[in-house]
N, C-alpha and C positions, 0 to 999 in steps of 0.2 A: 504494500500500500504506500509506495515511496511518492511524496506530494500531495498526498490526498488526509487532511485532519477525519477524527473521527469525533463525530461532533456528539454532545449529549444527545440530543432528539433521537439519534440511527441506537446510542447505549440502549436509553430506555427502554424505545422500540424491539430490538433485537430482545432484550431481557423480558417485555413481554409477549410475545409470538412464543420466545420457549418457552416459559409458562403455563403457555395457551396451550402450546406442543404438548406438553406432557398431561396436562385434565386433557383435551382431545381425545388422547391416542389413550391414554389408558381408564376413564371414566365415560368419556359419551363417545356410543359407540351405537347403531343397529344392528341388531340380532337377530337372527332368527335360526331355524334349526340348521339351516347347510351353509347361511352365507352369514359372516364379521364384517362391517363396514367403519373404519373408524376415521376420525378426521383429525387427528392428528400432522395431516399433511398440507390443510391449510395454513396455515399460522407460517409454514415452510414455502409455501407458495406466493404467497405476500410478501415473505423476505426476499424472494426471488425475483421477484415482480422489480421490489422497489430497490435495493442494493445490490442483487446481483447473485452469481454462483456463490463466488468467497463466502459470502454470510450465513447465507443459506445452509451450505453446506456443515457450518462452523455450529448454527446454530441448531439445523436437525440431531448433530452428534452430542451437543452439549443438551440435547433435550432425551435423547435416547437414554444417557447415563444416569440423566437425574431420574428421571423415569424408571427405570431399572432398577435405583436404588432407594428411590420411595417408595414404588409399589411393584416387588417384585413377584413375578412368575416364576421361579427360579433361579438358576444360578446364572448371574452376569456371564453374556457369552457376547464378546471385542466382535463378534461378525456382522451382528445389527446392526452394531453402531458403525460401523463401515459402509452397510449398506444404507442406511441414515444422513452416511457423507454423499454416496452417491448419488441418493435422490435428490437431496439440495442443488447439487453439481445441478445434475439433469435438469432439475425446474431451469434454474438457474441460464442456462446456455440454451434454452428454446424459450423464455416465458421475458426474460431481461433487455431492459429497451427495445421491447418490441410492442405491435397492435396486440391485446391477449383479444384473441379471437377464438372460436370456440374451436375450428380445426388446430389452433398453435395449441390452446387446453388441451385437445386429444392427444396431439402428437405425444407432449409431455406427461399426461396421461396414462398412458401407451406406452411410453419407455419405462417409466417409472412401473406400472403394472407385471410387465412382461420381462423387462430385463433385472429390477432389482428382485421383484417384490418375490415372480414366479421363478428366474433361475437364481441369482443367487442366494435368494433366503430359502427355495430350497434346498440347497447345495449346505446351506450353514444347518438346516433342520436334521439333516442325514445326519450329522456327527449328533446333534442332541439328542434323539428318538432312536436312532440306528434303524429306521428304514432305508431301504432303497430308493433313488431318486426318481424311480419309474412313477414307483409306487403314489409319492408322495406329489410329485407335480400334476400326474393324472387327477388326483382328488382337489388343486388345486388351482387349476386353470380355469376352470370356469369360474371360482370366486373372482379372478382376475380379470378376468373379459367382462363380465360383469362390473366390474367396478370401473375398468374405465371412462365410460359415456358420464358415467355419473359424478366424478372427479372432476373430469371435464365440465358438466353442467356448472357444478360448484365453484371451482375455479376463476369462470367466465362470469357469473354472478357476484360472488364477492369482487372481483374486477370493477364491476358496474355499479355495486357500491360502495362498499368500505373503501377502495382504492381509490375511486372518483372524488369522495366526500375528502380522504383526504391530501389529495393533490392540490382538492380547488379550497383549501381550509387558508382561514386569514388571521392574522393576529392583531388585537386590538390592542394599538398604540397608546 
């Protein structure tokens, strides 16, 4: 970040997106018997949106850990949090200084579904469960195809207005 301050408004912000990241992804969540949908990946999208990869990326990881270690499901396993960096990235490098349109949400969507969420957090599931990765991706592909329209939907919505409202925000002198 050579030239570029980091100003309190991006601290505070970044401090709560993670926050938000960690009640998202481990408290509000839909449920139902075959599909998890959690949203913990807006608050990540937002930072992406408006800072960029770097943050994003900094701030999904720094939300995975606290997450993990306030409300764990088990034993902390560094793979999440990896794949946590990489969905920041992802948002990040499709969603940053760009029009967020609802095919750009898909795309980002879409990567983040298919490439983090379905290979490599299967790939990290095998060592904790000791299935096979057949096994395990087959059962979960379709939560992921599934979720991406809908990510997407959300994405482009929060866009239109959390992001709008505070782009066009003013401060009273």
């Amino acid at each position: 970040m050579k030239g570029k301050k980091i100003s309190t408004e991006k601290t505070v912000i970044m401090g709560f997106m993670i926050a938000l990241a960690v009640v998202l992804s481990k408290l509000v969540s839909i449920n139902m018997s075959f599909l998890r949908i959690g949203f913990g990946f807006l608050p990540i999208a937002i930072l992406a949106i408006l800072y960029g990869p770097l943050w994003a990326c900094i701030g999904y990881a720094i939300a995975d850990v606290i997450g993990g270690f306030l409300f764990p499901t088990g034993a902390y396993f560094p793979g999440f949090t990896l794949s946590a960096f990489l969905t920041g990235v992802l948002f990040g490098l499709v969603l940053y200084k760009k029009e967020v349109t609802f095919l750009r949400a898909l795309i980002a969507s879409a990567l983040v579904c298919l490439v983090v969420n379905l290979l490599i957090n299967t790939y990290w599931l095998t060592f904790i469960i000791g299935k096979g990765f057949t096994v395990l991706i087959a059962s979960r592909a379709v939560k992921e195809i599934i979720a991406i329209p809908i990510m997407a939907l959300l994405i482009v919505a929060v866009d239109k207005t959390v992001l709008k409202a505070y782009r066009n925000r003013s401060y009273a002198s």
